[in-house]
C-alpha positions in Angstrom: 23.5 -34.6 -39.2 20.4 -34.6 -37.7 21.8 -36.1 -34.2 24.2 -33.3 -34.3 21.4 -30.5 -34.5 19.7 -32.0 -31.9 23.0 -32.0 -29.9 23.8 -28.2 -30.6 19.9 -26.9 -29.6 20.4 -29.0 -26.0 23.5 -27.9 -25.4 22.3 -24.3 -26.0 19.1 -24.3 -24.1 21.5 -25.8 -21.2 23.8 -23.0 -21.6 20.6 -20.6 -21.7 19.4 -22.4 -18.5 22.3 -21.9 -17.2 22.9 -18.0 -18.1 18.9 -17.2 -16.6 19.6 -19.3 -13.4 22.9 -17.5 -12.8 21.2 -14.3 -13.2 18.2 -14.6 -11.3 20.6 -16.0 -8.2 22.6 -12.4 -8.3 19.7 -10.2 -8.1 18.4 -8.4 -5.1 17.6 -10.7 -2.0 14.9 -8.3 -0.8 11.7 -9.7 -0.1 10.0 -8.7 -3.4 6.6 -10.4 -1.8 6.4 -7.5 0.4 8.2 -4.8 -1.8 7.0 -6.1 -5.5 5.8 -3.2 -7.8 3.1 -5.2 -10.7 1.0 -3.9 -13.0 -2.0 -4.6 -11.0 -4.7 -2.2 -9.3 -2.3 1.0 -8.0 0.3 0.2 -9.2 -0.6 1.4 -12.4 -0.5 4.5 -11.1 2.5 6.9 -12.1 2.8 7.7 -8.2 3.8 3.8 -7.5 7.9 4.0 -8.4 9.2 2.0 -5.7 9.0 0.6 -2.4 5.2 0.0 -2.8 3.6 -2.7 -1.6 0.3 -4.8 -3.0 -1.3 -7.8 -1.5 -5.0 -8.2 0.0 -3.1 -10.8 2.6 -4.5 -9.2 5.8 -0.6 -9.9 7.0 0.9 -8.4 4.7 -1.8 -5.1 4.8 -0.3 -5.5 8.9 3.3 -5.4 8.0 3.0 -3.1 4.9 1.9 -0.2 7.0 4.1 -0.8 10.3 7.1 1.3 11.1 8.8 -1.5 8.9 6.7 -1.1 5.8 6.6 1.0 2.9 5.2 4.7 1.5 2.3 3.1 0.1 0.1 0.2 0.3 -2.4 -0.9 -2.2 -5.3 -3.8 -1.4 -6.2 -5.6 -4.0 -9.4 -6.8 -2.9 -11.6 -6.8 -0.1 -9.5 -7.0 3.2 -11.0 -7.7 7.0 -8.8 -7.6 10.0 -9.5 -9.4 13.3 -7.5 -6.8 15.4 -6.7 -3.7 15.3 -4.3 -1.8 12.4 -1.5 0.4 13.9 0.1 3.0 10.9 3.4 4.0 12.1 6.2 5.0 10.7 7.5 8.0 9.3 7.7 7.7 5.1 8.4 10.1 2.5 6.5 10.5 -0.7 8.0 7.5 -3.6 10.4 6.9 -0.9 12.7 9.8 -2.0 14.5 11.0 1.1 13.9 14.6 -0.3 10.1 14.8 -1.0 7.6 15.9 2.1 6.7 13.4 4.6 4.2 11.2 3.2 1.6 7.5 3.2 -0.5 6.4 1.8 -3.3 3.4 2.0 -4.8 3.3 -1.5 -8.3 0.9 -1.5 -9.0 0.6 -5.4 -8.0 0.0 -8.3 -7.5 2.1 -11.5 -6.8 1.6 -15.3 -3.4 3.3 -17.7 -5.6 6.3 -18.0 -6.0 6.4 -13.7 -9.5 6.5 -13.5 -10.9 4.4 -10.9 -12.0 0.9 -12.2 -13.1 -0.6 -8.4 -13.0 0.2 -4.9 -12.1 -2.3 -1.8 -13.3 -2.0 1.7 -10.6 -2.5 4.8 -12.4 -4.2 7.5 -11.2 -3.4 10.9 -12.1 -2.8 14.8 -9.8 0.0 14.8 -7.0 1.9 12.6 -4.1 4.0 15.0 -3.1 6.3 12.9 0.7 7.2 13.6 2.0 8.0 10.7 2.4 12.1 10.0 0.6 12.8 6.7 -1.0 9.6 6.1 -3.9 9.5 3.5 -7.1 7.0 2.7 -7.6 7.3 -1.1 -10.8 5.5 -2.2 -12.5 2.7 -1.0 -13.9 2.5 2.5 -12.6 1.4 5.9 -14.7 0.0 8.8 -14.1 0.4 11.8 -13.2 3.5 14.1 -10.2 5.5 13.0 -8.0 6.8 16.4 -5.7 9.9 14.4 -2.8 10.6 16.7 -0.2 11.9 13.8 -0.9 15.6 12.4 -2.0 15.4 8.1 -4.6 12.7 8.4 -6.5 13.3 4.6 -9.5 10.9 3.5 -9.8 11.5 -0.7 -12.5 10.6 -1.9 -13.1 7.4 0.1 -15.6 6.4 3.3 -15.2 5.7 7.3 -18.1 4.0 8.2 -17.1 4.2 12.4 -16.0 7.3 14.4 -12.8 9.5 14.0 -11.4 10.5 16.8 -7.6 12.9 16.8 -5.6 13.2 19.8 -5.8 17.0 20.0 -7.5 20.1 18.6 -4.2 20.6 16.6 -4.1 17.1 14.9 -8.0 17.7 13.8 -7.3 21.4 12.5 -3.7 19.8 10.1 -6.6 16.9 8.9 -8.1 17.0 5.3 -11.2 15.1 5.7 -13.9 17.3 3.3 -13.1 15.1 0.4 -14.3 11.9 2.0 -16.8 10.8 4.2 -17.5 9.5 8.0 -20.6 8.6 8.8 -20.0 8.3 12.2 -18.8 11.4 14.9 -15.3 13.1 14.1 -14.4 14.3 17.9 -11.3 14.9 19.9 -10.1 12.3 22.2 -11.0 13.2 26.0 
């Protein structure tokens, strides 16, 4: 009797086996290292429905805000880059087609009730900013910052280098009074 139990419960855990193996195999082939969506740090956040993208890899902060990459990326941790960061790519806000063009590079972290639980600095010679309406949300980047995309917005986070926009036109559509530079904001010449 008790040889026949033991047969039933291993033929049912290789039937479970089975079932989770054959399920896992037909889900979505996208790369879900670049694209996964976890509880951690942002992601938290009620803004973070899909396409966002979390890692402190400094590859994957590369390819997460290239013309390839998604509306938001979220660092994890303290990131430096050894060349410069281009942001390009036009996005639209939680990836919906039919919201305003928006991205954003969020540097902290933040608990259920979204208040701000730690802050993460992006280490870099330069950020190109190409992305229309692209926002710095916490944290602080070092480095100079070259704008060349109208909506630039630092909220609540820190440029410790120089901002410098293409044109009058792309300082005068930028939102930086809720963050800080403590280098020169100027226009290119």
């Amino acid at each position: 009797m008790l040889n026949e139990l033991n047969r039933k419960r291993g033929l049912l855990l290789v039937v479970c086996a089975s079932f989770i193996i054959m399920v896992a195999g037909c889900g979505n082939n996208d790369n879900t290292a670049e694209k996964e969506s976890t509880a951690s740090s942002v992601a938290e956040s009620t803004e973070v429905v899909s396409g966002a993208s979390i890692s402190s890899k400094p590859e994957d902060v590369v390819a997460g805000l290239s013309a390839d990459g998604n509306w938001i990326f979220a660092i994890t941790d303290d990131v430096t880059l050894p060349e410069d960061l281009v942001v390009s790519g036009t996005f639209h806000d939680k990836d919906d087609e039919s919201a305003d063009v928006y991205r954003k590079l969020a540097l902290y972290a933040q608990d259920a009730d979204h208040k701000v639980t730690a802050e993460y600095t992006l280490t870099v010679p330069t950020m190109v900013v190409e992305s229309p309406n692209f926002k710095v949300e916490n944290g602080t980047v070092i480095g100079n910052i070259e704008v060349k995309a109208e909506g630039f917005t630092l909220a609540n986070s820190t440029v410790e280098g120089n901002v410098t926009f293409d044109s009058q036109e792309l300082m005068d559509s930028a939102k930086l009074d809720e963050g800080t530079v403590t280098g020169e904001t100027a226009i290119a010449e």
